[in-house]
C-alpha positions as CSV (number, residue, x, y, z in Angstrom):
1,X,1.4,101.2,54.6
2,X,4.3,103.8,55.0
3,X,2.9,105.3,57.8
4,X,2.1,101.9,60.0
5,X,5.9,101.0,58.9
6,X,6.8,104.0,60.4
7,X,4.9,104.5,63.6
8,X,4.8,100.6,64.3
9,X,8.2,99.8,63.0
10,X,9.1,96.7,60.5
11,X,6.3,93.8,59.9
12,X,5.0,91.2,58.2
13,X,2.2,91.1,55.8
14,X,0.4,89.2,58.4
15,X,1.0,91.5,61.2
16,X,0.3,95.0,58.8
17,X,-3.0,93.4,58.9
18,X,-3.4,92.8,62.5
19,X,-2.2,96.2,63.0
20,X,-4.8,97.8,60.7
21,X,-7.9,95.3,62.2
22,X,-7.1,97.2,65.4
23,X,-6.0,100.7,64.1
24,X,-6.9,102.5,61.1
25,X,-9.7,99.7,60.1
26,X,-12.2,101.8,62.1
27,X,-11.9,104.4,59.8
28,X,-10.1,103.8,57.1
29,X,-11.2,100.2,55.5
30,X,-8.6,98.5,54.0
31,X,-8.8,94.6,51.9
32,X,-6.9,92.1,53.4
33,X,-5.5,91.6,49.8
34,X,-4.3,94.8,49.4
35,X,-1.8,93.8,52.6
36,X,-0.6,91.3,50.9
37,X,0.1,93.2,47.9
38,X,0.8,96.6,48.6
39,X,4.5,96.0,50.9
40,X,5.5,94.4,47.7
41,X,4.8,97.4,45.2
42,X,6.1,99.8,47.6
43,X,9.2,97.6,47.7
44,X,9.8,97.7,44.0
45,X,9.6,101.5,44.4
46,X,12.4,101.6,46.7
47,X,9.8,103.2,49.4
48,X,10.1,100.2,51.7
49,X,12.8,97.5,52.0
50,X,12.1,93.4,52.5
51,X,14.4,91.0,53.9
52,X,12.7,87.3,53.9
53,X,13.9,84.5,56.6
54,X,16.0,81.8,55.1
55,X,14.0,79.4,56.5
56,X,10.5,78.3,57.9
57,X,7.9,80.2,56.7
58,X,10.0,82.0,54.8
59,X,8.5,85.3,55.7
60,X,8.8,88.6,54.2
61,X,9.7,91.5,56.8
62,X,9.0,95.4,55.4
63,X,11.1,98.1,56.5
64,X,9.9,101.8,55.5
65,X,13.0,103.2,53.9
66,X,14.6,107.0,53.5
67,X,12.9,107.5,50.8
68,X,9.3,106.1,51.9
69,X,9.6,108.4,55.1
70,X,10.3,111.6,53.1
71,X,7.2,110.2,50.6
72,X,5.2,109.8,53.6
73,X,6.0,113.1,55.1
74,X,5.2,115.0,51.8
75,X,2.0,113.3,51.8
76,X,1.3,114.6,55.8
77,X,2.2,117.9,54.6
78,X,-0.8,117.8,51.9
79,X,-4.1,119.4,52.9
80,X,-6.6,116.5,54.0
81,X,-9.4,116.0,51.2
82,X,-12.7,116.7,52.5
83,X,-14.0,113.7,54.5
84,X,-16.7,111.1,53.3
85,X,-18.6,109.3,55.2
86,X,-20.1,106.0,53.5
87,X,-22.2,104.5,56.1
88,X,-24.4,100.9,54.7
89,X,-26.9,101.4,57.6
90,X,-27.8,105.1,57.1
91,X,-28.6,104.4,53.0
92,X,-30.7,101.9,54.3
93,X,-32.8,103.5,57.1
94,X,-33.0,106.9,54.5
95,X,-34.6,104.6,52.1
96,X,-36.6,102.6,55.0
97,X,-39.9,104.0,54.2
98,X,-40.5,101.7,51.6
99,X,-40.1,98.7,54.0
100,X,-40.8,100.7,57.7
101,X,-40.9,97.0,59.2
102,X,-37.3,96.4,58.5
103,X,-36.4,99.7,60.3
104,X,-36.0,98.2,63.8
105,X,-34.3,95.1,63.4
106,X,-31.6,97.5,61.5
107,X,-31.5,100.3,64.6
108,X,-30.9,97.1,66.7
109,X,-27.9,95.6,64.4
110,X,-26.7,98.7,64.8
111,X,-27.3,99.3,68.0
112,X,-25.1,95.9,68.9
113,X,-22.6,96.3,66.6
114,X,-21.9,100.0,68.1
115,X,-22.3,98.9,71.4
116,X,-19.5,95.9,70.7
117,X,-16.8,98.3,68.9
118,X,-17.4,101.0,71.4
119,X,-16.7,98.1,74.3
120,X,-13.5,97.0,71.9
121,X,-12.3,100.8,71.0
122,X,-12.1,100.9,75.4
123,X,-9.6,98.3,76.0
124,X,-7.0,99.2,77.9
125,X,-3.5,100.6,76.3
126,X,-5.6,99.9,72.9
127,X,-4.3,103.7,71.9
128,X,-0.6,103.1,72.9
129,X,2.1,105.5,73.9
130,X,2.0,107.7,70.5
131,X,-0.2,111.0,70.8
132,X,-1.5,111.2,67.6
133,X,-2.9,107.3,67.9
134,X,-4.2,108.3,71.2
135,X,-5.9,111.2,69.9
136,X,-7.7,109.0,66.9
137,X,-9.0,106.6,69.8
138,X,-10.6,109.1,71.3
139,X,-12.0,110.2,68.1
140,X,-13.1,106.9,68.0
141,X,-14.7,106.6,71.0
142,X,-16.4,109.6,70.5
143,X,-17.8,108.8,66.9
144,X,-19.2,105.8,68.2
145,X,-21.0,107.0,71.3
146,X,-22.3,109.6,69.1
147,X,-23.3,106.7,66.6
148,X,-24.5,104.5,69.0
149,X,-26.8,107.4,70.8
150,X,-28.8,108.2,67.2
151,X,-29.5,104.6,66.8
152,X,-31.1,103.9,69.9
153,X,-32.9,107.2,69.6
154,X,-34.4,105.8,66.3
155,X,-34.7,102.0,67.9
156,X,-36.5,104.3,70.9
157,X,-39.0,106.1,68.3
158,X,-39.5,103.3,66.2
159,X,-40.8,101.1,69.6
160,X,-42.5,104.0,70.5
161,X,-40.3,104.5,74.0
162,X,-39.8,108.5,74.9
């Protein structure tokens, strides 16, 4: 949350979760409740700020504050935990020999669901003017054409293609 408050500026719930579905969502998950609830608890820690319109919808806007920057710089100054990878798709084909019919309608899910983020991850000014979301993209990009070429290697085996 700090760190979307303070490369995208102030927003919404709403719009912190429009910003993640087209950010950090690719990589780092986040529940659509937790949104909601987060900006709130970070407000009663002074780390953001939250001014609500007087009228309409009565929206709440968050603002990172002082001290959520400094909080969020500490944390960018941490060594990075060793990465894990959870991937639904891979437990199942790893497992698939119990069930080797079910292998290639999975490598074909997968196959279109790669082949729709990697179309989605390629939309133009989707990275923005910022570097380091730039660099991610392309991280991105390269993470799924990597993806996307194992699983039509295995949909390729498993129809018996070269």
């Amino acid at each position: 949350m700090l760190g979307l408050l303070a490369t995208a500026g102030p927003q919404t719930s709403y719009e912190l979760a429009s910003n993640v579905e087209v950010s950090v969502s690719f990589f780092w998950p986040v529940p659509r409740s937790q949104l909601y609830a987060e900006p709130q608890r970070l407000a009663g820690l002074g780390l953001v700020s939250a001014t609500q319109e007087e009228g309409g919808r009565r929206r709440r806007t968050f603002a990172i504050t002082d001290a959520g920057r400094a909080v969020l710089v500490a944390w960018l100054g941490e060594a990075a935990e060793p990465a894990q990878y959870r991937d639904p798709a891979m437990l199942r084909l790893f497992f698939m020999d119990a069930a080797p019919d079910l292998a290639a309608p999975l490598a074909r899910q997968r196959v279109e669901e790669l082949t729709a983020a990697l179309e989605f991850l390629h939309q133009p000014g989707l990275g923005g003017d910022q570097p380091s979301h730039r660099r991610v993209l392309s991280w991105g990009q390269m993470t799924m054409r990597a993806d996307l070429a194992f699983w039509r290697s295995v949909l390729d085996d498993l129809e018996g293609r070269p």
